[in-house]
C-alpha positions as CSV (number, residue, x, y, z in Angstrom):
1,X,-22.6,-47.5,-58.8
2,X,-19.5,-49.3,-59.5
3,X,-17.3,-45.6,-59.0
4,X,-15.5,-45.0,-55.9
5,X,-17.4,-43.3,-53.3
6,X,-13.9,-42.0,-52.5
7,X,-13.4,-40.7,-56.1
8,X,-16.4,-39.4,-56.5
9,X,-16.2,-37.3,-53.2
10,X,-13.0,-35.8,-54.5
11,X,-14.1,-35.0,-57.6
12,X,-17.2,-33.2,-56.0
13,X,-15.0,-31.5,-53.6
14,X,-12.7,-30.4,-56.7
15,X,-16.0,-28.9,-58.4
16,X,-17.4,-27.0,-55.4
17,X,-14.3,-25.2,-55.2
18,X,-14.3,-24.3,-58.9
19,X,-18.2,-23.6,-58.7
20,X,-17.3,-21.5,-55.1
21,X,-14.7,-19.2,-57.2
22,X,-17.5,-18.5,-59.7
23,X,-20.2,-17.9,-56.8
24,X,-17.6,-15.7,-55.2
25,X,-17.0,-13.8,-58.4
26,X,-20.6,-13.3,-58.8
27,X,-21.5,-12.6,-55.1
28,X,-23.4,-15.9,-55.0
29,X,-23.4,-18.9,-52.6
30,X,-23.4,-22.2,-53.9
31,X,-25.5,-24.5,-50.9
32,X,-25.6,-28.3,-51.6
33,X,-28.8,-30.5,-50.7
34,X,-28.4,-33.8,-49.2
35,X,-31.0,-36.2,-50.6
36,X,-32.6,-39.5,-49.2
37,X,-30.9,-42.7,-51.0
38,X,-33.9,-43.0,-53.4
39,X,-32.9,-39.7,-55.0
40,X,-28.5,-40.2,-54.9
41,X,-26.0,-42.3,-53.4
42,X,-23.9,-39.8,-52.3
43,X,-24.7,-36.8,-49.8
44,X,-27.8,-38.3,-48.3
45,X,-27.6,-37.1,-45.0
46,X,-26.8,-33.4,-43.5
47,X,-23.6,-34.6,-41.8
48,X,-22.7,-36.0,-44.8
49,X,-23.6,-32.5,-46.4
50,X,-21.2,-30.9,-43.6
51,X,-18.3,-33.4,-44.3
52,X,-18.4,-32.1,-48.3
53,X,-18.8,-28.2,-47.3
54,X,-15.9,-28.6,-44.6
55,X,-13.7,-30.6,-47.4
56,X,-14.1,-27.7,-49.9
57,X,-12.9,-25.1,-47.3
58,X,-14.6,-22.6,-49.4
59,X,-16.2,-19.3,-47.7
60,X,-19.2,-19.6,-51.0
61,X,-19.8,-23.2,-50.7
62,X,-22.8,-24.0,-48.1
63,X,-25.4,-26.6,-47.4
64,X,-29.2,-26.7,-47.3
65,X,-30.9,-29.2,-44.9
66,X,-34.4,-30.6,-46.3
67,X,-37.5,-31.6,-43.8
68,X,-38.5,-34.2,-45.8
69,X,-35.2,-35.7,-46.7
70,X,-33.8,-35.6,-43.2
71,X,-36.8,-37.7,-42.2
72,X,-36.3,-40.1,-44.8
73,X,-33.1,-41.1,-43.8
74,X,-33.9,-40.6,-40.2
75,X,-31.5,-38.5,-39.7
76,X,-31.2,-36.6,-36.2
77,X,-31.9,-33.1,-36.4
78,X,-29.6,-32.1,-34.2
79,X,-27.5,-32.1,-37.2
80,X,-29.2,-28.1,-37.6
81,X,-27.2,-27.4,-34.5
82,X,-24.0,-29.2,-35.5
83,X,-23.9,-27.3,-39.0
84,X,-25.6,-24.1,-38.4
85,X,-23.0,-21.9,-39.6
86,X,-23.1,-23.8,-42.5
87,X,-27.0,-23.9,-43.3
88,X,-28.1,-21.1,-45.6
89,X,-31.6,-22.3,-46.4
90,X,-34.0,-24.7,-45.7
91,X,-36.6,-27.2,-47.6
92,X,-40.2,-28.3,-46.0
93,X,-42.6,-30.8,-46.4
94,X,-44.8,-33.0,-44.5
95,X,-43.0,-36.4,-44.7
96,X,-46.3,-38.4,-44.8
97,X,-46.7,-38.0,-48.4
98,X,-44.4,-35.2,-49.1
99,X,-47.1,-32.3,-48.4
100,X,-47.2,-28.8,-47.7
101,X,-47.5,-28.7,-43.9
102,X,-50.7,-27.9,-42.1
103,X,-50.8,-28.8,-38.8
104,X,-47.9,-29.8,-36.3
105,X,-49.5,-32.9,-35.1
106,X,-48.7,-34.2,-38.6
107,X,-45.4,-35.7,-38.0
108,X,-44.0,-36.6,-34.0
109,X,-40.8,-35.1,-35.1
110,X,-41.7,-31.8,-36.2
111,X,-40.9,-30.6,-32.6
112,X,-37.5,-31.7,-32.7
113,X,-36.8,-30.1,-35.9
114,X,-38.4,-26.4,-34.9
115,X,-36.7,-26.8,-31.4
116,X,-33.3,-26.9,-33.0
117,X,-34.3,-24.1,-35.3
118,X,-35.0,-22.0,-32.4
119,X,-32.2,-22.9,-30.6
120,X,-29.7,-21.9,-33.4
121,X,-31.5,-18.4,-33.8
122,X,-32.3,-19.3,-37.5
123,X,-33.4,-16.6,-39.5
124,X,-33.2,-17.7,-42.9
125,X,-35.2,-18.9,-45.6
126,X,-37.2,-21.8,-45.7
127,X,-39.1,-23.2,-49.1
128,X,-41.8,-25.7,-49.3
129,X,-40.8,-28.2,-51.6
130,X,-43.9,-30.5,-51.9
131,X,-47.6,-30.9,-53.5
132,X,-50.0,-28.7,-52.7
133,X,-50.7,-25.2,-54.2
134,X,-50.8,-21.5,-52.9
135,X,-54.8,-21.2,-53.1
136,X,-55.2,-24.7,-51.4
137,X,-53.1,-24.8,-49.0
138,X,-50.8,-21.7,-48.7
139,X,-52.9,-20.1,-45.8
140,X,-52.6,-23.5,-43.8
141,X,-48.9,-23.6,-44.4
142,X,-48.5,-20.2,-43.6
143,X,-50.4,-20.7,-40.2
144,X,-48.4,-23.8,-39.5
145,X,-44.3,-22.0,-40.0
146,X,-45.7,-18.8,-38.1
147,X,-47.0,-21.7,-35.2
148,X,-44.1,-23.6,-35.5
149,X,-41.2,-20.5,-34.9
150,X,-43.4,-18.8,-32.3
């Protein structure tokens, strides 16, 4: 607060090109994570995410796009389609209390979010980032990606 928003994007584009050079050296891929407003006040949404990656113009600088925080900001997640060359990874959780999934009827926009996935071919990685546990509610979860892709 108080900092320019301009600034402060420069100086984060400066960085991910340093940290991109290091990731490159190292074989690595640096992917940023956009976070809902209560979390940051700056990169909250996936196209701002995109705006950042395409500013650093660096081949090992890339974006993650997170379930939960798209849906906070209501973002549209179309944005998968618009940035799926830069997406390297994903982040999931139920929205309604920041869960791990169980069932798609938990959230009207989980269709959306899996229709885009499918339609971009995506074949990466996708971490649940919520509460729950593996013995609780790991099979559920399981159950409800393998549903959700088919």
């Amino acid at each position: 607060e108080g900092f320019s928003r301009h600034r402060a994007h420069e100086q984060i584009v400066e960085f991910l090109r340093m940290a991109g050079d290091v990731a490159r050296h190292h074989d690595l891929v640096v992917a940023i994570e956009p976070l809902r407003r209560q979390e940051s006040n700056i990169l909250n949404t996936g196209a701002e995410a995109l705006e950042m990656v395409r500013a650093a113009k660096h081949s090992n600088v890339r974006m993650i796009i997170d379930y939960y925080h798209l849906r906070e900001e209501n973002e549209d997640p179309k944005i998968l389609e618009t940035a799926q060359r830069e997406i390297v990874h994903l982040h999931f959780a139920n929205p309604h209390g920041r869960l791990w999934p169980h069932d798609l009827a938990e959230d009207d926009h989980y269709a959306d979010f899996f229709r885009y996935l499918k339609k971009i071919g995506y074949s990466g990685g996708i971490s649940i980032e919520g509460k729950g546990t593996f013995e609780n509610d790991g099979a559920a979860s399981r159950t409800f990606f393998r549903t959700a892709v088919a």
